[in-house]
N, C-alpha and C positions, 0 to 999 in steps of 0.2 A: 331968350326964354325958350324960344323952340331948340332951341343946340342943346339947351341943360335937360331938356326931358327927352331926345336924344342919348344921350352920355347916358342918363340913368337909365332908360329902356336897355342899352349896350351894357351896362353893369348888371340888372337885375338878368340878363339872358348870361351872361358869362357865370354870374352866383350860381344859377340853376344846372347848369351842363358841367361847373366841378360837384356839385352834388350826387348830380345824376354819376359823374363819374367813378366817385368813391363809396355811392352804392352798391353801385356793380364790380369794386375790386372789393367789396365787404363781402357782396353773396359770391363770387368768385374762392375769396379763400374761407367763406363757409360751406363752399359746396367741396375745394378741395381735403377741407376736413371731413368733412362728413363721407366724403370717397375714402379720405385713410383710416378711418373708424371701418367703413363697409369692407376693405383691405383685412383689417385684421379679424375682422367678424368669419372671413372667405377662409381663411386658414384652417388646417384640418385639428378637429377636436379644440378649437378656439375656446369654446366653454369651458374647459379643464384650466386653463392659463390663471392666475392668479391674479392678475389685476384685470379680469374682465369685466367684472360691475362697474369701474370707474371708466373706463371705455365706454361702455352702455348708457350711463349716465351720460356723459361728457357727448355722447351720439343725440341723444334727445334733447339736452339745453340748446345743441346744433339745428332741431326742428326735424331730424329724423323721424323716423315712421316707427312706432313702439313694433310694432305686427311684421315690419320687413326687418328688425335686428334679431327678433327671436326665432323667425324664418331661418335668418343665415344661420343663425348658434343649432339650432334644430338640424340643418340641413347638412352643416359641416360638421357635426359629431361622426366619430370613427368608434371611440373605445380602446385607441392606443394603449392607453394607460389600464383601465379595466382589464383587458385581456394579457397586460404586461404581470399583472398582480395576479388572475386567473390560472397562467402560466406557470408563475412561480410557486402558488399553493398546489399545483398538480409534480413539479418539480422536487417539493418540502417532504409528499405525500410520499411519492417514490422513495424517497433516501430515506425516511422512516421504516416503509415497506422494506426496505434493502439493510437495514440494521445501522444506519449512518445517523443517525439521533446529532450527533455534532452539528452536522454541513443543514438540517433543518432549521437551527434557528437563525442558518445566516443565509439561508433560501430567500429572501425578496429584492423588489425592486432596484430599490435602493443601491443592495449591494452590489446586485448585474450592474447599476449606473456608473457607479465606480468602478467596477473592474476594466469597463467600456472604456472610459474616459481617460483611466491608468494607462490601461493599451496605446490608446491612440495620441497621448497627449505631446503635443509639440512647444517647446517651450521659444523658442524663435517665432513662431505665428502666435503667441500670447502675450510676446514680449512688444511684437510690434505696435497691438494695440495704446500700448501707452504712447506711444512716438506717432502714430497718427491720428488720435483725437487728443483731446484736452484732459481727460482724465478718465480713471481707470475707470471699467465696462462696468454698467448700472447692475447685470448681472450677480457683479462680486459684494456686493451689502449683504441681499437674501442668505448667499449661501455661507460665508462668513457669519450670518443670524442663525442660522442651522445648525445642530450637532454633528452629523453625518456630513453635511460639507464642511465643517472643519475640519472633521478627521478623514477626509480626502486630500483637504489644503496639508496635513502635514504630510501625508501619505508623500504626494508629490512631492514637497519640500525635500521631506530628506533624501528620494530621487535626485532631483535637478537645485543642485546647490546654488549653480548660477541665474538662477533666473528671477528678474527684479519681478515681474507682476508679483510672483512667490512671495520673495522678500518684502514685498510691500503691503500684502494678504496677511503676514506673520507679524508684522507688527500695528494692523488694525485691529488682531486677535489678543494682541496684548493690551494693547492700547482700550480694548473692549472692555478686559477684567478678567481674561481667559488665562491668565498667568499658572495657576495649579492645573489646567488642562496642559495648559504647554511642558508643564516638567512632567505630568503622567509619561508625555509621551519621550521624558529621556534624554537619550544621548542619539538619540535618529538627527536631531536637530542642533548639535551642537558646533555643524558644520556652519550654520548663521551665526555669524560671531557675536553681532550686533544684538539677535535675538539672546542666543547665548548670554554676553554680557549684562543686557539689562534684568534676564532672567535670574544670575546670580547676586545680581547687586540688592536688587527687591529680598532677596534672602538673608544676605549677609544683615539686609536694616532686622527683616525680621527674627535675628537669633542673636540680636543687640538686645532685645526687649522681651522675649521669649523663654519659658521655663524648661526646667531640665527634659520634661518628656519632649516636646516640641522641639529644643533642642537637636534628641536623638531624629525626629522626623526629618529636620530638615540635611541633617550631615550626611543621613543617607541620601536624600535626594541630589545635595548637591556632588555627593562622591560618584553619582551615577554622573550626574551631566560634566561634570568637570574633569573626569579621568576618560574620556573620549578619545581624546588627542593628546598628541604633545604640545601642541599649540595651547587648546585651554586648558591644559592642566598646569603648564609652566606660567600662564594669565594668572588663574585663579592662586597657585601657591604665591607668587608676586602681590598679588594686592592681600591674601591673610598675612604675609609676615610683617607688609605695613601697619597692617589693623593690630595684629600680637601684639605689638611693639607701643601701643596707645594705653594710656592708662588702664579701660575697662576690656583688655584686650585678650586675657588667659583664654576666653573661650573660643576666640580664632587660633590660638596659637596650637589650640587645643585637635581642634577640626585638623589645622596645616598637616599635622601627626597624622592623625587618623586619615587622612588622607594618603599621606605619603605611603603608610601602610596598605590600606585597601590598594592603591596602584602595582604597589611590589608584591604583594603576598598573593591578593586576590584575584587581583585581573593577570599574576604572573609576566609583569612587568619592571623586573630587577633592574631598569636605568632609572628609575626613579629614588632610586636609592643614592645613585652615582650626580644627579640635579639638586640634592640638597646642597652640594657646595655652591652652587649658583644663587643662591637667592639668601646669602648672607649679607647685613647693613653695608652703606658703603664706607662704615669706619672701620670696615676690617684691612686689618694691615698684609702687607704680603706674607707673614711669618702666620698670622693666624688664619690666611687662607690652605699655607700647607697642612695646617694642623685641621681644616677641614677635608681638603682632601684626605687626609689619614683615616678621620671619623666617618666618610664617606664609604671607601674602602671595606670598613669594618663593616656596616650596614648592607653592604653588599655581597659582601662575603658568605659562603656556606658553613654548616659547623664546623666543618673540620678544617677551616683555614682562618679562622677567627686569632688562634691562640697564639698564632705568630706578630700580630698587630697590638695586641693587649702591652707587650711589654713596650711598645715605642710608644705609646702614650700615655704609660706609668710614668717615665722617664722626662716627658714634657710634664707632666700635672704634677707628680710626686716629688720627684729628683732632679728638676729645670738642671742645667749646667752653670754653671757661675757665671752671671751676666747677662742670663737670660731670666724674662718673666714670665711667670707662669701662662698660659695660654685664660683666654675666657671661657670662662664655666659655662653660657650658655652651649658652648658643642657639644659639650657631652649630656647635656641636659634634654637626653631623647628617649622616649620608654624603649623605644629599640638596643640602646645602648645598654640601660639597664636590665633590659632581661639577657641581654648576652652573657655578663657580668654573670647574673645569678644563676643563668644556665650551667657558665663552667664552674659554679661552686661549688652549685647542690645538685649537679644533676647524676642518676643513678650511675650512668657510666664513667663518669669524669675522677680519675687519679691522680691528682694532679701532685705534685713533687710540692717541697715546703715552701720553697721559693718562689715558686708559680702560682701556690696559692695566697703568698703573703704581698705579693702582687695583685692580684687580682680581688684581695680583701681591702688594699689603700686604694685601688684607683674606684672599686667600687662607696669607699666611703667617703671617698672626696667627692665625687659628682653628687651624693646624696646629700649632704651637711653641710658642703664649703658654700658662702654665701658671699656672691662676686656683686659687689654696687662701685666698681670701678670707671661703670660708663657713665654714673653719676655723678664721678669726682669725688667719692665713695674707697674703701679698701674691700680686699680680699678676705675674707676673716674665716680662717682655717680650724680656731676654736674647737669646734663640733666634732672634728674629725676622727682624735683618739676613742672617743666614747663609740663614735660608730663603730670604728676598727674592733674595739673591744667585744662590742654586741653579733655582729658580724661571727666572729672567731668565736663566742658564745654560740650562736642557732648551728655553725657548721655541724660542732661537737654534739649537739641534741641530735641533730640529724643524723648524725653516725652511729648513736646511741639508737636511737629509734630504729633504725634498719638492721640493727644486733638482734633487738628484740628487746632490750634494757624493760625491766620495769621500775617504775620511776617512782621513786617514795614520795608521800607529799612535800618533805623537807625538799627534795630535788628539784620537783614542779615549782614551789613559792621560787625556788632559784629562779626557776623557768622564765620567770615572769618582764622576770630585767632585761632579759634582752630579744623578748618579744616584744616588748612595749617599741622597738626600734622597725618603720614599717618595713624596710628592706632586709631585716634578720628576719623577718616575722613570714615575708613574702619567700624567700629561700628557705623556710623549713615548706611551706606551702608544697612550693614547688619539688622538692625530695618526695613528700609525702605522696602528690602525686605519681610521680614517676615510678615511685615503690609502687602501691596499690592499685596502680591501672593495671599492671603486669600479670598475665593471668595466669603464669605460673606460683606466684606466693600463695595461692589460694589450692593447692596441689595437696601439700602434704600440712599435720599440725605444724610441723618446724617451720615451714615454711612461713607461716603465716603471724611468727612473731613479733612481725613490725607494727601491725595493725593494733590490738590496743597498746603497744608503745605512742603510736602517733594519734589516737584517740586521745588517749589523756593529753597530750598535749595541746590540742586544737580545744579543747575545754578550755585550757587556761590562755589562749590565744584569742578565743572570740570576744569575753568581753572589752579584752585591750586596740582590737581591731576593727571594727566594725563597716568601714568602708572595706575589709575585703570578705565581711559575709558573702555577698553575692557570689563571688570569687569560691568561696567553700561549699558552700550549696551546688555548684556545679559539681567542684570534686566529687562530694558526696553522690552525688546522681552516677557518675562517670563506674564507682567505687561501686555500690548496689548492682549493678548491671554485670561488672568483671566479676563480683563474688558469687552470683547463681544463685544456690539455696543456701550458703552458710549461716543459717537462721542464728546462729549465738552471738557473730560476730555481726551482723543485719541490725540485732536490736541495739547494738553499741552505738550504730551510726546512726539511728533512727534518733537515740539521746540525744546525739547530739545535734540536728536539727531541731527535735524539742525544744532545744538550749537556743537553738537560732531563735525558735519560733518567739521565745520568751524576750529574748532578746531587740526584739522590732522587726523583725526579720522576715515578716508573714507573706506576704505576698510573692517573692520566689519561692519562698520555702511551700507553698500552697500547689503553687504551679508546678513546681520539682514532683512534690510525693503523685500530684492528680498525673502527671504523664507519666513515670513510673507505674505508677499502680497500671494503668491503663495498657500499659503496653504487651502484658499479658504474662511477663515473667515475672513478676514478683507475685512473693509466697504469701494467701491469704492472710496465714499468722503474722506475718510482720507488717500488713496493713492495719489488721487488727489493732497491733503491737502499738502502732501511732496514733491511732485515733487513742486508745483509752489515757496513751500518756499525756499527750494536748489537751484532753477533756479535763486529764488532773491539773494541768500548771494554767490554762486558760477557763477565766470563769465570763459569764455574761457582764454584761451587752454584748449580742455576735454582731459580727456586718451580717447582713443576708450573704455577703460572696463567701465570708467563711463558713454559715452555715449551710450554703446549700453546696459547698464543695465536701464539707465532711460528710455530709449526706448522700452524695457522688459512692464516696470513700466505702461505707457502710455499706451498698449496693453489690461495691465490689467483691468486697470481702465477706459478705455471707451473713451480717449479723440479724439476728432474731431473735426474736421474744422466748421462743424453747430453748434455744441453745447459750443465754446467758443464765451463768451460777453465780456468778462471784457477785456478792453483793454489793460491793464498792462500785462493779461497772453497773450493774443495775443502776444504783444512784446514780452513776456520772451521766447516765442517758435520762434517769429523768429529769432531772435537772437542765439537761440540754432542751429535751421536749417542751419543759415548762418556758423557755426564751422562744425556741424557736418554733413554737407552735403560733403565736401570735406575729411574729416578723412579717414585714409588710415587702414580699421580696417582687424585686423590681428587672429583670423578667421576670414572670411570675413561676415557678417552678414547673419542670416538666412530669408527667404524668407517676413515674419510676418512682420520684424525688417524693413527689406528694404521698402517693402510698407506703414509700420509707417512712416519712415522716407521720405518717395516722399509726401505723406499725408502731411507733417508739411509745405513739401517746396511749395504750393497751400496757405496754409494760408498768405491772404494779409490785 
């Protein structure tokens, strides 16, 4: 009995001394906390740091002294940061003072931070961090949550291509939702493949499901990031000619073009012409890789050495040799190819001999009409070909006519019509017309100027059979107004024929065309005049607000007012416009000019 209350006297003293013991490694590492709290509290300007209330806190559940943490935060205040901002508004103030209005609104902190950090930044001492702790520095969340520190993360980026913390900062940014931030910033970054890649692929999904304008948005963007390099530009044409090649695929194969153009023409990158043989399916045979390289060739080519290639691939598409098949129509099936074609048909300086040109009228009618489903297990079907031929050798002859100065009977014109209805006769008179009319010598003498309503009349009878190259003639038209200067007779000609666009569906370049001409400060009040009254005759209400407040734009321009209209028919055609567009609910709401035009009109009686 006495041993057993022995034993428990030796238990309950050993219970109490591990008690006691892990008391004291409790207040041990509460008082080392509370020292690391008072640590950071010691640090200069501590109160500026952004997670200092959670410190503060976390110091007082510690049993901290509320009176000795506001001491530290009191005591270690500097102003760093105040007199950094101080600085920089006396800095803003100067370059103001000094006529430099630019470098002020990029006068602050911020951007000193950056320039700092740009300077000194080591990408070997940023990298290390990953390889000595567990994972990347708590630092990189905030400022990757930042706008200004992202756009230092890419700043860096497209610096130090190698560098993983970078790399691994670029795709927390994606990975965020920061995707249209990262293509803002382009082709700086196209040096990250991996960034790169996931960049384009997110695009290619969105211009699967996307409409025409969106479309246009995105083929710009990706023309920027993708023509960087030859590395991803030769990526990105490899995965569209897979996608072209997919049932709902035209409008990749679409971009692949437009691509391959912007790299050669725009960025002045002519091997990109010389890579289209590379990225042909792998059922192309060795025979129809030569016959790429040929088509390559030709796309690479300048005008003046074009003409010696045309005939060696009449000879394969037209006139195969006995025992050979015709090549596949996809090669030639390139808008670059076709406008070579119709460059040397119809173009102003081109003489071409009859054989050169009856060449050049079969291989351009074959690529347009022969319809190859050969890869199908499908035939060639050639059918189409003579009608094109025909229509072809039809526009040439109008075109020749036209730049004679021919005036065209209507019985000529109804002719006219047959072999405009064809879009590549239709597109080669285009292009003659052009080339004529741009020329700022026909506009010199009257003789000279014969082709013009030759090629008027005809483009009347060309727009309503065309209308996917409205757009296409509204330019001419614009191009045309500017070469002719004041020739106000031959101005309202062209003017009609916008009109005729306008009527046509055509509104919105056609709006856009006249509003920057008028604007640009050459064109002749009368023939702004000239377009409003005719639109006001073939166009009646409902307006959009965007068409009435750009005719009201128009009207500013051109001077019109209540004294100076006589003719009673515009009289009408304004009130009649005032009575729509006085009540339109316009969405900007009209600017000051605009509104006074328009009280202006409602006065006319």
């Amino acid at each position: 009995m006495e041993e057993q209350e022995q034993h428990d006297a030796l238990q309950v003293s050993d219970d109490q001394a591990q008690k006691d013991e892990q008391e004291r490694q409790r207040e041990q590492q509460q008082a080392a906390k509370l020292l690391e709290c008072e640590k950071l509290f010691t640090q200069p300007d501590s109160i500026m740091e952004p997670g200092i209330l959670d410190v503060l806190r976390r110091y007082l559940d510690l049993g901290g002294s509320a009176q000795n943490g506001a001491d530290f935060l009191v005591d270690k205040y500097i102003g760093y940061g105040q007199m950094a901002s101080l600085v920089c508004s006396w800095i803003a103030k100067a370059d103001q003072a000094n006529g430099e209005t630019s470098l002020s609104n990029q006068a602050d902190e911020v951007t000193h931070m950056q320039a700092l950090i740009a300077d000194r930044f080591d990408p070997d001492k940023v990298d290390s961090l990953l390889h000595t702790r567990r994972g990347p520095p708590k630092w990189l969340t905030p400022l990757i949550a930042d706008r200004a520190g992202r756009e230092l993360i890419y700043t860096l980026s497209a610096r130090y291509k190698n560098c993983q913390l970078l790399k691994y900062a670029m795709q927390r940014i994606l990975m965020a939702g920061h995707d249209d931030e990262v293509a803002s910033v382009g082709s700086r970054l196209a040096g990250y493949f991996e960034v790169f890649h996931n960049l384009m692929v997110k695009r290619f999904e969105e211009m699967l499901h996307g409409n025409e304008a969106r479309m246009q948005a995105l083929s710009k963007e990706l023309m920027d990031i993708c023509c960087s390099s030859q590395h991803t530009y030769a990526h990105a044409q490899q995965l569209l000619k897979e996608l072209g090649a997919q049932p709902e695929g035209a409008r990749f194969k679409r971009l692949s073009q437009d691509m391959e153009l912007y790299a050669a023409e725009k960025l002045g990158h002519p091997i990109a012409w010389k890579m289209h043989q590379f990225f042909l399916g792998s059922h192309t045979s060795v025979a129809d890789a030569e016959v790429a390289v040929l088509v390559a060739d030709l796309l690479a080519a300048d005008k003046g050495h074009t003409r010696s290639l045309i005939p060696k691939l009449h000879k394969l598409y037209c006139t195969p040799p006995h025992g050979h098949q015709i090549p596949p129509m996809e090669l030639l099936h390139h808008p670059k190819v076709f406008e070579i074609l119709v460059q040397g048909l119809f173009g102003a300086s081109q003489c071409l001999p009859a054989e050169t040109q009856r060449t050049y009228v079969q291989l351009l009618a074959t690529a347009a009409s022969a319809v190859d489903q050969r890869q199908q297990s499908g035939s060639l079907d050639l059918a189409e070909v003579p009608a094109q031929v025909t229509a072809l050798q039809g526009a040439i002859s109008l075109a020749k006519q036209a730049n004679e100065g021919h005036r065209f009977s209507p019985a000529e014109l109804q002719q006219a019509a047959q072999p405009l209805q064809v879009p590549c006769a239709a597109m080669g008179l285009l292009y003659s017309m052009e080339q004529t009319l741009l020329d700022r010598r026909i506009w010199s003498t009257a003789l000279d100027m014969l082709p013009a309503p030759a090629f008027l009349s005809l483009m009347l009878v060309l727009v309503p059979l065309q209308p996917l190259m409205h757009t296409k003639i509204v330019g001419i038209v614009a191009a045309v107004l500017v070469a002719m200067g004041s020739k106000t007779d031959y101005g309202t000609g062209f003017l009609d024929l916008v009109v005729y666009l306008l009527q046509q569906g055509c509104v919105g370049p056609v709006l856009a065309m006249i509003s920057s001409w008028a604007s640009a400060g050459s064109a002749d009040p009368l023939l702004v005049r000239h377009f409003i009254f005719k639109t006001l005759a073939v166009c009646g209400p409902p307006y959009s607000a965007y068409f009435t407040s750009m005719l009201l734009r128009l009207m500013l321009r051109c001077g019109i007012k209540r004294g100076r209209i006589k003719d009673d028919v515009e009289l009408k055609q304004l009130q009649h416009f005032w009575a729509f567009a006085g009540d339109a609910n316009f969405s900007p709401p009209l600017g000051q000019p605009e509104a006074a035009m328009l009280q202006q009109l409602g006065s006319i009686r």
